[in-house]
N, C-alpha and C positions, 0 to 999 in steps of 0.2 A: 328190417330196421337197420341194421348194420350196414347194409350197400346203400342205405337211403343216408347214411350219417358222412361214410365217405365218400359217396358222391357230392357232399355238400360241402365236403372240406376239400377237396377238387375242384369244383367250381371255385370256391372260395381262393383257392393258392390260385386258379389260370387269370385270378383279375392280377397279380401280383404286378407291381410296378418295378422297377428298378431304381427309378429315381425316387420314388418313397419308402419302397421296405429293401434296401440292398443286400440287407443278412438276408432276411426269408428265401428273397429271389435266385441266390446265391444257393442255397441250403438245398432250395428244390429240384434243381437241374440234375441232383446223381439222385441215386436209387438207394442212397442210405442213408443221404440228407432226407430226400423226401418221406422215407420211414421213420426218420429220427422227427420230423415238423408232422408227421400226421400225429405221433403217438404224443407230444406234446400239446398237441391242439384237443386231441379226445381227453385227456385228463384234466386241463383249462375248462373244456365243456362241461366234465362231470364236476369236477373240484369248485369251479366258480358262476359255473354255469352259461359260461360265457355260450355265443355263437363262434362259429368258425372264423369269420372277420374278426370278430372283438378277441382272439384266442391270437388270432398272426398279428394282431395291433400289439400285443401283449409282446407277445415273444419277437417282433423288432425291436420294440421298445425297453426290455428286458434284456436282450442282446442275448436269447438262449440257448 
């Protein structure tokens, strides 16, 4: 369940744009951004139940 959750928040970050989420896109290129937008995105999931998309909508738009 767990490699099924981050492989979808994977998928979900390689659509990332630059021209519409430039935080995220930004965030994700190191390896401690990337840890810091997955671990935000599993908590969005559980906390509001978001999907991984509606979780990186969130935290562009949040600027988190």
């Amino acid at each position: 369940m767990e490699h099924q959750i981050r492989l979808a928040i994977k998928k979900a970050l390689d659509k990332c744009e630059a021209a519409k989420m430039p935080h995220v896109c930004l965030l994700k290129q190191t390896k401690t951004g990337y840890q810091r937008l997955e671990s935000l995105i599993l908590k969005l999931m559980i906390k509001n139940e978001f999907t991984p998309s509606e979780a990186i909508a969130h935290i562009e738009n949040e600027n988190l």
